[in-house]
Structure formats: structure tokens, C-alpha cells
C-alpha positions as CSV (number, residue, x, y, z in Angstrom):
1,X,-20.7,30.1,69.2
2,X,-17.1,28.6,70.1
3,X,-14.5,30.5,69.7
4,X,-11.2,29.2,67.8
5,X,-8.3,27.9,69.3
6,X,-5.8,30.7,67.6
7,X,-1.8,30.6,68.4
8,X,-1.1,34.5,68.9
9,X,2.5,34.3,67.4
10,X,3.8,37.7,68.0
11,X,2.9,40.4,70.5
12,X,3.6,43.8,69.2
13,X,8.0,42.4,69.8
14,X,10.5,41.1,67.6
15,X,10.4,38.0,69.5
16,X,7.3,35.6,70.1
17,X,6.0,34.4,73.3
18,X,7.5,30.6,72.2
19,X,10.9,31.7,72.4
20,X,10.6,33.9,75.7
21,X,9.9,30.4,77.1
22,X,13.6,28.6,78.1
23,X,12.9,25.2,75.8
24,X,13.6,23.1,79.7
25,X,10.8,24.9,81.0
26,X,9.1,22.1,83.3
27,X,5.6,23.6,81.9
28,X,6.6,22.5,78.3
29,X,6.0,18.8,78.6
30,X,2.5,19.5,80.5
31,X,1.5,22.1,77.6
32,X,1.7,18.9,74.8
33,X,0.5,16.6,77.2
34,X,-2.6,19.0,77.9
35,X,-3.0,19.9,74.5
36,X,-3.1,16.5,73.1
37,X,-6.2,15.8,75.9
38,X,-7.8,18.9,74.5
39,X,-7.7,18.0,71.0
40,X,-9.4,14.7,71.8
41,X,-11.9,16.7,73.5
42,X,-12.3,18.5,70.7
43,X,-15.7,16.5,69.2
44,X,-17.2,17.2,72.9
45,X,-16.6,21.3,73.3
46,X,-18.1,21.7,69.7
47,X,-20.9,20.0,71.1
48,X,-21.7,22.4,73.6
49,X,-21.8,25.7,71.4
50,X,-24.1,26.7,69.3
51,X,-23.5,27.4,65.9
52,X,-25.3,30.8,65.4
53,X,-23.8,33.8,67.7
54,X,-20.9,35.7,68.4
55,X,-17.6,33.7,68.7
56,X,-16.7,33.0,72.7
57,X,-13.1,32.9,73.9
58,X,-11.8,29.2,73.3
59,X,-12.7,26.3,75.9
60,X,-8.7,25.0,75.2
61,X,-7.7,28.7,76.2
62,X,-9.9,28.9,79.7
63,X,-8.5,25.6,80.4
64,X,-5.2,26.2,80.0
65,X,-5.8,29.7,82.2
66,X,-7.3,27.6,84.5
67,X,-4.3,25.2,85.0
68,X,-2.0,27.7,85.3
69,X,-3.8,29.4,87.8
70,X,-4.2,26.4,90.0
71,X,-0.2,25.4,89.0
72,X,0.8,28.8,90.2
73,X,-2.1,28.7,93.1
74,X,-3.1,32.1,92.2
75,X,-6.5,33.2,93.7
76,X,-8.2,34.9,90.9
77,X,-8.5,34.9,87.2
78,X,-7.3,38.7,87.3
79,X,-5.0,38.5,89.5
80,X,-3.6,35.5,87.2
81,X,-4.0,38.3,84.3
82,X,-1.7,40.6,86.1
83,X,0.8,37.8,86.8
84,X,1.1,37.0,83.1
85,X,1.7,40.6,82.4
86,X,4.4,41.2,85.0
87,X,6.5,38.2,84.0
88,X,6.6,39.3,80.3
């Protein structure tokens, strides 16, 4: 079963993850470009699940991961996990 594409607005701060970004961030213009490719692709990921199961974690999500990681050339999903953590 696919998961959904949830926003997390806050996390457990007074501010959200949006405005920890500076707005001329070069990654901000890739993000709506690459979200507008995903939403077209949207018809093909549901294809791919199947209805019945246990919700996965969001194609859109992995994908994005998976940008940043090769963006930021970083060798390894967890060591891309640790990355995120460390800059917050």
C-alpha cells in the first residue's frame, strides 16, 4: 500500500522546518520544480502499490531523499539521515 505524501509542519519547535530554510536557498527552486514532476507522476506510483497492506513511506519522499543525497554526494542513506539531523 502507498504511503501519503504528508507535509510534517512542525517538529516538536516553535518554528517549522519551512522557515529554517533562508527563502534564496538555491534548493527552493529545484523542490517546486521536483515536486511538480512528482505530482504528474502521481497516476504512475499509485499504480505500482497495492491497495490492501500496511501504508509504505511515500515514493515523492524516497525521491526527494534520494536527490539530496546525490546533490550533497553523500554515500549512504544513513549517513544522509545523520546529515539532516546535524544541520537542524
Amino acid at each position: 500500500m502507498r504511503g501519503l505524501d504528508l507535509k510534517q509542519d512542525e517538529l516538536f519547535s516553535y518554528t517549522t522546518l519551512e522557515q529554517r530554510i533562508p527563502n534564496d536557498h538555491p534548493l527552493r527552486p529545484l523542490r517546486r520544480l521536483v515536486d511538480t514532476v512528482l505530482a504528474s507522476m502521481d497516476r504512475d506510483f499509485d499504480g505500482l502499490y497495492s491497495r490492501r497492506g500496511r501504508a509504505s513511506i511515500a515514493p515523492e519522499r524516497l525521491l526527494r531523499a534520494s536527490l539530496l543525497q546525490v546533490i550533497y554526494t553523500v554515500r549512504s542513506e544513513r549517513q544522509l539521515v545523520e546529515q539532516i539531523d546535524f544541520n537542524l
